[in-house]
C-alpha positions as CSV (number, residue, x, y, z in Angstrom):
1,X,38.6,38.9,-17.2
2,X,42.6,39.0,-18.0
3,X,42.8,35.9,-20.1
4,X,44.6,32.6,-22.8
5,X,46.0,27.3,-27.4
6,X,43.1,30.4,-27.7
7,X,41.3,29.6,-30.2
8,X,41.3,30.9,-33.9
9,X,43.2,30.8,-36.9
10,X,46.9,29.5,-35.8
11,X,48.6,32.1,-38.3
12,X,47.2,34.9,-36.1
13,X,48.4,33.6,-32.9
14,X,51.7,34.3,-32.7
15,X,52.5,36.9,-30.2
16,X,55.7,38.3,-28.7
17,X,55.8,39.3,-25.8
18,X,58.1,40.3,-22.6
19,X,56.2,39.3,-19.5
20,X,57.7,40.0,-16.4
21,X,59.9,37.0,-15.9
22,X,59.1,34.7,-13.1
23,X,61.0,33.0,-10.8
24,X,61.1,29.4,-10.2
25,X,58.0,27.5,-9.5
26,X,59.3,25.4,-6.8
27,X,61.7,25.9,-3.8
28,X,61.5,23.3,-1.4
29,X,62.7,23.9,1.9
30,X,65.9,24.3,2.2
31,X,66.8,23.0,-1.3
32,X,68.6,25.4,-3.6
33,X,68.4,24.3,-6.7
34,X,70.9,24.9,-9.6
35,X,69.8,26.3,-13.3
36,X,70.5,22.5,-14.4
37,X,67.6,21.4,-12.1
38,X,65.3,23.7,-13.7
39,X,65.5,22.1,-17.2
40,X,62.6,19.6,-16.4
41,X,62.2,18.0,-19.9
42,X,61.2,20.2,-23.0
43,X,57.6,18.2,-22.1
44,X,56.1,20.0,-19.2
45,X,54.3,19.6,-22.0
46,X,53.2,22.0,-24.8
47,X,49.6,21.2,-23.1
48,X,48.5,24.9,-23.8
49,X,49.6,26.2,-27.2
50,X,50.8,29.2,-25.7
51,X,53.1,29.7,-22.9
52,X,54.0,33.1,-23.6
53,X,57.8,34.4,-24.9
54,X,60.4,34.7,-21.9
55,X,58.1,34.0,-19.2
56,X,58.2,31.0,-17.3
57,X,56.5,28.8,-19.6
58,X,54.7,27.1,-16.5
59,X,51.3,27.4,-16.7
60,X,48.9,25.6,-18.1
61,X,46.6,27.2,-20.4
62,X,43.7,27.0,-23.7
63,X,41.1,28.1,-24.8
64,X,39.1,31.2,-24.1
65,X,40.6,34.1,-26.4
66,X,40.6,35.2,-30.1
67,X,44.7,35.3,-30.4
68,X,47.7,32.8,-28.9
69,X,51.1,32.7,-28.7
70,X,53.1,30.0,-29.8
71,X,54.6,28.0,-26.9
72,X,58.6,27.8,-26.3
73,X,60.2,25.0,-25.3
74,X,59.3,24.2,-21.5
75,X,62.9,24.2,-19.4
76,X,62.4,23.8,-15.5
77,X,62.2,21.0,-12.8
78,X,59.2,23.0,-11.4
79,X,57.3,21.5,-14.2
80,X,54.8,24.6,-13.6
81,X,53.0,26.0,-16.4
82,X,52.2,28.9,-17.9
83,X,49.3,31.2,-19.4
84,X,49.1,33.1,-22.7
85,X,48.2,36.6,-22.6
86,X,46.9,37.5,-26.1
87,X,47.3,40.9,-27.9
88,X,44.5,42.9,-29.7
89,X,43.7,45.2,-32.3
90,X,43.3,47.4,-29.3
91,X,45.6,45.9,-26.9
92,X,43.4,45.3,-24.3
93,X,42.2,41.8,-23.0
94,X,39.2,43.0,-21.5
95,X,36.5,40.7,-23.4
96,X,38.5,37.6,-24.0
97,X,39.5,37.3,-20.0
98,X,36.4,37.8,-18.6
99,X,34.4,35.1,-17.3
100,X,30.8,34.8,-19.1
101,X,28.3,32.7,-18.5
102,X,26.9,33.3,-22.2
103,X,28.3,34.1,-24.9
104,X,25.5,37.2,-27.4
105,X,28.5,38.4,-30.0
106,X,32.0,37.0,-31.0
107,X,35.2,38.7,-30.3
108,X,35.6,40.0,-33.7
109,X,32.2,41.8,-33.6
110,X,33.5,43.4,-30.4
111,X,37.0,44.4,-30.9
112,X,37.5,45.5,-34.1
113,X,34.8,48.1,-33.9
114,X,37.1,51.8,-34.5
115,X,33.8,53.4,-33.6
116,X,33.5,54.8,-29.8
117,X,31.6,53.1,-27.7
118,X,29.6,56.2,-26.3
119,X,29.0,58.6,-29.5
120,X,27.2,61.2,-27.6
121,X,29.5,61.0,-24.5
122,X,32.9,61.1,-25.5
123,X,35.5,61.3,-22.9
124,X,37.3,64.4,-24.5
125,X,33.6,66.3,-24.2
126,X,33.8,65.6,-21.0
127,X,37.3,66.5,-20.1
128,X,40.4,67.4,-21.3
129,X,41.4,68.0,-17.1
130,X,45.1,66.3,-16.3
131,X,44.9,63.5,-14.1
132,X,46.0,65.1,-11.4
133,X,43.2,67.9,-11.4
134,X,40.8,65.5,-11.7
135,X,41.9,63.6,-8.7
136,X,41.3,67.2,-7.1
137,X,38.2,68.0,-8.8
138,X,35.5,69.4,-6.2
139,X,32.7,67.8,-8.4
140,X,34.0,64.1,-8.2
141,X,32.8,61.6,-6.1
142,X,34.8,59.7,-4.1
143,X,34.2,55.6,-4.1
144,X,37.2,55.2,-1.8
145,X,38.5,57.0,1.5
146,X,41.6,57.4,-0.2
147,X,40.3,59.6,-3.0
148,X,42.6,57.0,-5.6
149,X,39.3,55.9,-7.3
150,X,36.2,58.4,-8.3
151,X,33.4,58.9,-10.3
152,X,31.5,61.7,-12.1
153,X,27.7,60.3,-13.1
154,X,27.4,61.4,-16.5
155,X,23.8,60.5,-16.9
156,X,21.9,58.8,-13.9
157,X,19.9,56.0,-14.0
158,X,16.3,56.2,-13.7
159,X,14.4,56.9,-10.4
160,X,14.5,53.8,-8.8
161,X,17.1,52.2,-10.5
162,X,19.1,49.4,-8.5
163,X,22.4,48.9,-7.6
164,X,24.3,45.1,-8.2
165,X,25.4,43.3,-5.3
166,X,28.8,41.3,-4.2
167,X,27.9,38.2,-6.4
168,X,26.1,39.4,-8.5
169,X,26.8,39.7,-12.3
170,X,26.9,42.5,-14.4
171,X,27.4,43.5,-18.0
172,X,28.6,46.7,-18.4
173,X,30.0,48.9,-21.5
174,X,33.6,50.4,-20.8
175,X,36.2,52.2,-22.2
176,X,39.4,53.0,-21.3
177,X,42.3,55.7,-21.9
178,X,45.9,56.9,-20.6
179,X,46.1,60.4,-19.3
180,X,46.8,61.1,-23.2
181,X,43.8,59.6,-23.6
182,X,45.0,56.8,-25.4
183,X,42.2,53.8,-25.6
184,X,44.0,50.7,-23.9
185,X,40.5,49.1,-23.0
186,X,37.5,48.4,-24.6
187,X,34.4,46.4,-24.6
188,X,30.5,46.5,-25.4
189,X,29.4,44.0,-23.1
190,X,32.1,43.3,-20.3
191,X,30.1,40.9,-18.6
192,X,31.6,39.9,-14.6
193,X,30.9,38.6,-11.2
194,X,31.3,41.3,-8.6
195,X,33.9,39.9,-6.3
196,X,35.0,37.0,-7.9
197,X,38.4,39.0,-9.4
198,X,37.2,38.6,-13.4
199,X,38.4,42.1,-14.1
200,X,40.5,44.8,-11.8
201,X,39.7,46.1,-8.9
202,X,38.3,49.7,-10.0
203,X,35.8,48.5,-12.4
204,X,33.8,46.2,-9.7
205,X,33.9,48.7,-7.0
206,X,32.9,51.0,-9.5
207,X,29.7,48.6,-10.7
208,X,28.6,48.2,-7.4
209,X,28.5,52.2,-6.6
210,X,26.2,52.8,-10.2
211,X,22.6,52.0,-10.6
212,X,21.1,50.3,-13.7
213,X,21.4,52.1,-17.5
214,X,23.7,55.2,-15.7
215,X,26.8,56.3,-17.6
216,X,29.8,57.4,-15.3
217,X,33.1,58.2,-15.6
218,X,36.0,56.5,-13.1
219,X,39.0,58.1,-12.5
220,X,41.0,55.2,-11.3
221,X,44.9,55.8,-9.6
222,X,47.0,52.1,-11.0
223,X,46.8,50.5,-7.3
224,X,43.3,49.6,-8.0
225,X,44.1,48.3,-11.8
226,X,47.6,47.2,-13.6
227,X,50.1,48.6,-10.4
228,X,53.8,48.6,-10.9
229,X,53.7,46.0,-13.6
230,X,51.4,47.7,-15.9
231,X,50.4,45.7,-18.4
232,X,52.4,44.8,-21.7
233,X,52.6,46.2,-24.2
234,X,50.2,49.2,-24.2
235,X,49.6,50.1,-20.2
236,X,52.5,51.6,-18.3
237,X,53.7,50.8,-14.8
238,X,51.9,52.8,-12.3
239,X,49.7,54.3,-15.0
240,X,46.0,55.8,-13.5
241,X,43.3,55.1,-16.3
242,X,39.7,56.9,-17.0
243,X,37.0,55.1,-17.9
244,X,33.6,55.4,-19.4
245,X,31.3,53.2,-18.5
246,X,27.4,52.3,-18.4
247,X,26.1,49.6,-16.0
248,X,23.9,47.7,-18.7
249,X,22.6,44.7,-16.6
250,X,22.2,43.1,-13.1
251,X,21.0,39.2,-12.6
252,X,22.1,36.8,-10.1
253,X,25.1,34.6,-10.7
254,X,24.2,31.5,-13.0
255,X,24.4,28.0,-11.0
256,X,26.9,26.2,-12.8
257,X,26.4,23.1,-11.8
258,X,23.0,23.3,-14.0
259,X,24.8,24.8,-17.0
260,X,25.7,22.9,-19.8
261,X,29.1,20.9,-20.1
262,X,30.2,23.7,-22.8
263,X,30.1,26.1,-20.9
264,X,31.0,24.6,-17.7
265,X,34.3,24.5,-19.9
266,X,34.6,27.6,-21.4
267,X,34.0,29.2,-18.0
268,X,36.6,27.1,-15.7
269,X,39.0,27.6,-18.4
270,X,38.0,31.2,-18.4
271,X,38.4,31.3,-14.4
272,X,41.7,29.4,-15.4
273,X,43.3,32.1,-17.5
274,X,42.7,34.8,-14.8
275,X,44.7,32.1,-12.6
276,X,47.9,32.8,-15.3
277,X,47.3,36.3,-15.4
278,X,47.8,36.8,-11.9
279,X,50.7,33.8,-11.9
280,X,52.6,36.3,-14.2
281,X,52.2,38.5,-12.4
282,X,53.8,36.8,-9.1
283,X,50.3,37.3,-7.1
284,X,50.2,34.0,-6.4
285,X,47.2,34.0,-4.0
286,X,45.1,35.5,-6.5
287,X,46.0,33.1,-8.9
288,X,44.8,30.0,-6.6
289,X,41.8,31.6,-6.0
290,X,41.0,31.4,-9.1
291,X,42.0,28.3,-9.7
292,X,39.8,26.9,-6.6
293,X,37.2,28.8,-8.2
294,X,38.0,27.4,-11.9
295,X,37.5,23.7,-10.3
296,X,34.1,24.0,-8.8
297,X,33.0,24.9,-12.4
298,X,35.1,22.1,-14.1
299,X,32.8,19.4,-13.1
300,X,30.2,16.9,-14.7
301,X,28.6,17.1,-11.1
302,X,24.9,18.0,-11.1
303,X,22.8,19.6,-8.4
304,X,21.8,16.7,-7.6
305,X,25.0,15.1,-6.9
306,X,24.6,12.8,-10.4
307,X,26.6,12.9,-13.3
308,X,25.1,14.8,-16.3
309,X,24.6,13.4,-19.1
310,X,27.5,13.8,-21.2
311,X,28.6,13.9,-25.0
312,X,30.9,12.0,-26.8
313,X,34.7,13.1,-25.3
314,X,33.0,15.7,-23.1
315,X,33.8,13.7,-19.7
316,X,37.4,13.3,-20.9
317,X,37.9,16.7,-21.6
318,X,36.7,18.0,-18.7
319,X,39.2,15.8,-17.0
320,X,41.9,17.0,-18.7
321,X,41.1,21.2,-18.4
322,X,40.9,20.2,-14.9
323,X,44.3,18.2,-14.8
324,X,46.1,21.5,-16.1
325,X,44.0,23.9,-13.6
326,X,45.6,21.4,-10.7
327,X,48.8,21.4,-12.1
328,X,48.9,25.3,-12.0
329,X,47.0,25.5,-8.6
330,X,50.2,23.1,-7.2
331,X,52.8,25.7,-8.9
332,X,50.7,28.5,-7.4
333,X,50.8,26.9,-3.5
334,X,54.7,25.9,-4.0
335,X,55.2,29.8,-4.6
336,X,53.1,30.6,-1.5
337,X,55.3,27.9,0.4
338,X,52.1,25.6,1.0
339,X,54.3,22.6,0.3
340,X,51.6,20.0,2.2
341,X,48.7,21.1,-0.1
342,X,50.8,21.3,-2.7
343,X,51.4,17.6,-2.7
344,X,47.8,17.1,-2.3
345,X,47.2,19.0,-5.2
346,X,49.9,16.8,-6.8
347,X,48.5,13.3,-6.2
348,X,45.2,14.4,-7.0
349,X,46.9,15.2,-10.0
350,X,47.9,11.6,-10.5
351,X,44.6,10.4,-9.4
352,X,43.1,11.6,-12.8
353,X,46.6,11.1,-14.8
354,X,49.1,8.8,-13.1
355,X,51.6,9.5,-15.9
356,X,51.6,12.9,-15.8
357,X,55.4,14.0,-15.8
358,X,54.9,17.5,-14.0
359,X,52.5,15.8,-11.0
360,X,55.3,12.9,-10.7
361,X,57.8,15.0,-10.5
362,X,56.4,17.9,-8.3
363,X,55.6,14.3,-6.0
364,X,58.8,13.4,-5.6
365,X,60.7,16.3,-4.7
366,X,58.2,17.2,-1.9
367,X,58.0,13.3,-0.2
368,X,61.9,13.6,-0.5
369,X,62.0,17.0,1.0
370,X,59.7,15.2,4.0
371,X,62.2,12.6,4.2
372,X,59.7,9.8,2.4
373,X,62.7,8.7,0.6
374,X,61.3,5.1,-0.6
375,X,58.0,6.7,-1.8
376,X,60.0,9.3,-3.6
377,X,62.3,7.2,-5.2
378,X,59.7,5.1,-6.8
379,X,57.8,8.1,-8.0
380,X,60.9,9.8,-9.4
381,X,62.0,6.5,-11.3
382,X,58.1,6.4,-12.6
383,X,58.9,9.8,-13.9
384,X,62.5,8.9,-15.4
385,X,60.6,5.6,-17.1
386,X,58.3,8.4,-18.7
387,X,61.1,10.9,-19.5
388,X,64.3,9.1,-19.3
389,X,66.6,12.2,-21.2
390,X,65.3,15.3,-18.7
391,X,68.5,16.2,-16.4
392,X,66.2,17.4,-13.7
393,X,65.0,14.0,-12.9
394,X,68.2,12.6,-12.9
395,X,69.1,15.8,-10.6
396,X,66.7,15.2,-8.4
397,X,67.3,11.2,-7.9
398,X,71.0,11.9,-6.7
399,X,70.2,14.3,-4.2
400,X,67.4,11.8,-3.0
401,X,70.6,9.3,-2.8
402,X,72.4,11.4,-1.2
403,X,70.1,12.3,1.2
404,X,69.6,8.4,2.2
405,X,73.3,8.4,2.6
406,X,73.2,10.9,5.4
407,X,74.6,13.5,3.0
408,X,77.8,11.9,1.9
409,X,79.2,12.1,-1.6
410,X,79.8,8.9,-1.7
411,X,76.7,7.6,-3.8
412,X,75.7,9.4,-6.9
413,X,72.5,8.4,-8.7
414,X,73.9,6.4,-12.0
415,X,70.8,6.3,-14.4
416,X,71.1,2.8,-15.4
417,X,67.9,1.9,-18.1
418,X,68.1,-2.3,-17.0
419,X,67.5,-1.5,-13.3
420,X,65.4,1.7,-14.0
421,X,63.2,1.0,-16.8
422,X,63.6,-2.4,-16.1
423,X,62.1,-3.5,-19.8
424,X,62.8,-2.7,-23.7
425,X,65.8,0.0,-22.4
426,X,67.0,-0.5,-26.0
427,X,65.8,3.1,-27.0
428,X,67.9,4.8,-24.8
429,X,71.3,3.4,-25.3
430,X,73.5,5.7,-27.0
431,X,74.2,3.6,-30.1
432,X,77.5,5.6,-31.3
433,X,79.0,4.2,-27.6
434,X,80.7,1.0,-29.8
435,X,82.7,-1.4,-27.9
436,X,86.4,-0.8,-28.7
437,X,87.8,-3.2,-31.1
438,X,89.2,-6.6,-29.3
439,X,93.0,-6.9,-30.4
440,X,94.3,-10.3,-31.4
């Protein structure tokens, strides 16, 4: 799956990157909302070690991959979040986004491998055809009507063999190249749920159309993997890819709600980190999916309907991986203009954290933009109390005043600590304000 602190040693992690830049997390209807109001505290909070260079650093993300990316300073009223998107030796984040339900090697044993993954079947043995040709080829099957994504069985699975199913899970060995053949992907044991989006398009409509142990190779046009966008820094915008691949293993999905805590974790977060991917990417309704998908996993929920039993910290953390997986779900449905779940998503949010800063704010705006004006000016001032320096706050209190005032300019939110903090407002005085000397 394309995944994101990640953990490992913290020298390796830093990363630069240029994502595509993303637009604002939050619109609300018929609010236009300056760059000021964007500058939501530097603490929409450095939750995820690795909001990644220039792109919105909205998302909450951890865990999961072998390499981070420090995480910039967090400017926006949105108060989304945002993912890390790690680089390899290879460039490719094939193993560490892909959702697995157990874990056989670590990342090091599987990336850092300069042997190819198919000795006797290289790819250049195969072909040294252009793209185009082999999109032409006679001997070529076709898995779609559109002739954008085929196959060529290089060695077929045994009489008999089976085919996987929507649902099922997989592991599978793949390889990838450019047309210069170029490898920009690579894994021994890519192990996914058909239909659940862990990895692109081509590669589960490929699974489904091999049996067991066959080796294949998928000609694959960039609608069914990276698109316009590519992927940075190593796949092109509307670059086709050819893979190798053999179809290792079939077994039915794992139940998560009988898994252990641990990897409950490791596979929300997991489901999570595709969430980002997508985020970054501005397909926003992928990235809900799978962060609805990420939160029936994050659970200490048995079967049964009990709680499991749980170690020390494990209940907490859980609550917390699933506090930043809502917070990104409600900047994913702002962006798809579902501003009523949105605020659901937002006060379950608070439900779990009532001081979180991001849920407080996203809670205000959207009962002010619904005309809830009392409600929103209590949860705004809750969020001020919390972060009483971040201009969007203060942004968004005077246009709530000004809304109550029928739209005159009249009234102008005054942050004033004795009626807004309303205790020790000593902290936030500005102490080189002295009182001008009293003349005699």
């Amino acid at each position: 799956m394309e995944t994101e602190p990640c953990p490992g040693e913290q020298e390796k992690r830093v990363v630069e990157t240029n994502e595509p830049v993303l637009k604002e997390a939050y619109t609300g209807p018929g609010d236009n909302e300056s760059q000021e109001e964007k500058e939501l505290s530097h603490g929409l909070q450095q939750e995820d070690k690795e909001p990644h260079g220039e792109v919105d650093p909205r998302i909450d993300s951890q865990g999961g991959g072998k390499e981070g990316t420090t995480l910039n300073p967090l400017p926006m009223s949105e108060m989304t979040e945002i993912p890390c998107v790690e680089e390899r030796k290879l460039k490719t984040p094939s193993f560490a986004k892909t959702v697995r339900f157990s874990e056989t090697e670590s990342v090091e044993d599987r990336e850092n491998s300069e042997e190819g993954l198919f000795p006797d079947h290289e790819i250049v043995q195969w072909t040294s055809s252009s793209f185009e040709e082999l999109f032409l080829a006679e001997d070529w099957e076709n898995i779609t009507d559109d002739r954008l994504l085929r196959k060529k069985v290089l060695v077929p699975g045994p009489q008999q063999a089976v085919h996987p199913a929507w649902g099922q899970e997989v592991t599978v060995k793949m390889q990838g190249v450019l047309e210069d053949r170029t490898v920009v992907e690579k894994d021994p044991k890519l192990v996914f749920v058909i239909g659940e989006g862990d990895v692109n398009q081509a590669l589960e409509e490929c699974a489904i159309a091999m049996q067991q142990d066959e080796i294949a190779l998928l000609l694959a046009d960039s609608q069914y993997t990276y698109g316009l966008l590519g992927r940075e820094t190593d796949i092109p915008a509307w670059a086709p890819l050819l893979y190798q691949l053999q179809l290792l293993d079939i077994r039915e999905k794992p139940d998560p709600l009988i898994l252990p805590i641990s990897d409950r974790m490791r596979i929300g977060n997991q489901k999570r980190e595709r969430g980002n991917f997508h985020f970054q990417r501005e397909e926003y309704s992928m990235a809900a999916r799978a962060y609805w998908m990420a939160l029936d996993v994050l659970t200490t929920r048995t079967r049964d309907g009990s709680s499991d039993v749980l170690l020390e910290g494990e209940e907490e953390e859980v609550q917390d991986y699933r506090v930043k997986c809502l917070n990104n779900l409600a900047a994913a449905q702002l962006k798809l203009e579902q501003y009523d779940d949105a605020l659901h998503t937002s006060r379950d949010v608070l439900s779990l954290d009532p001081q979180n800063v991001k849920a407080l704010f996203r809670t205000g705006k959207l009962l002010s933009d619904k005309s809830e004006y009392q409600e929103a000016m209590e949860i705004l001032k809750k969020a001020l109390k919390l972060e009483p320096s971040t201009k969007a706050i203060h942004v968004e209190l005077s246009k709530l005043v000004k809304r109550q005032s029928g739209g005159k300019d009249t009234q102008k939110w005054q942050a004033k600590p004795a009626q807004v903090l309303r205790d020790n407002i000593a902290p936030f005085l500005n102490p080189s304000k002295k009182k001008p000397p009293v003349s005699h």
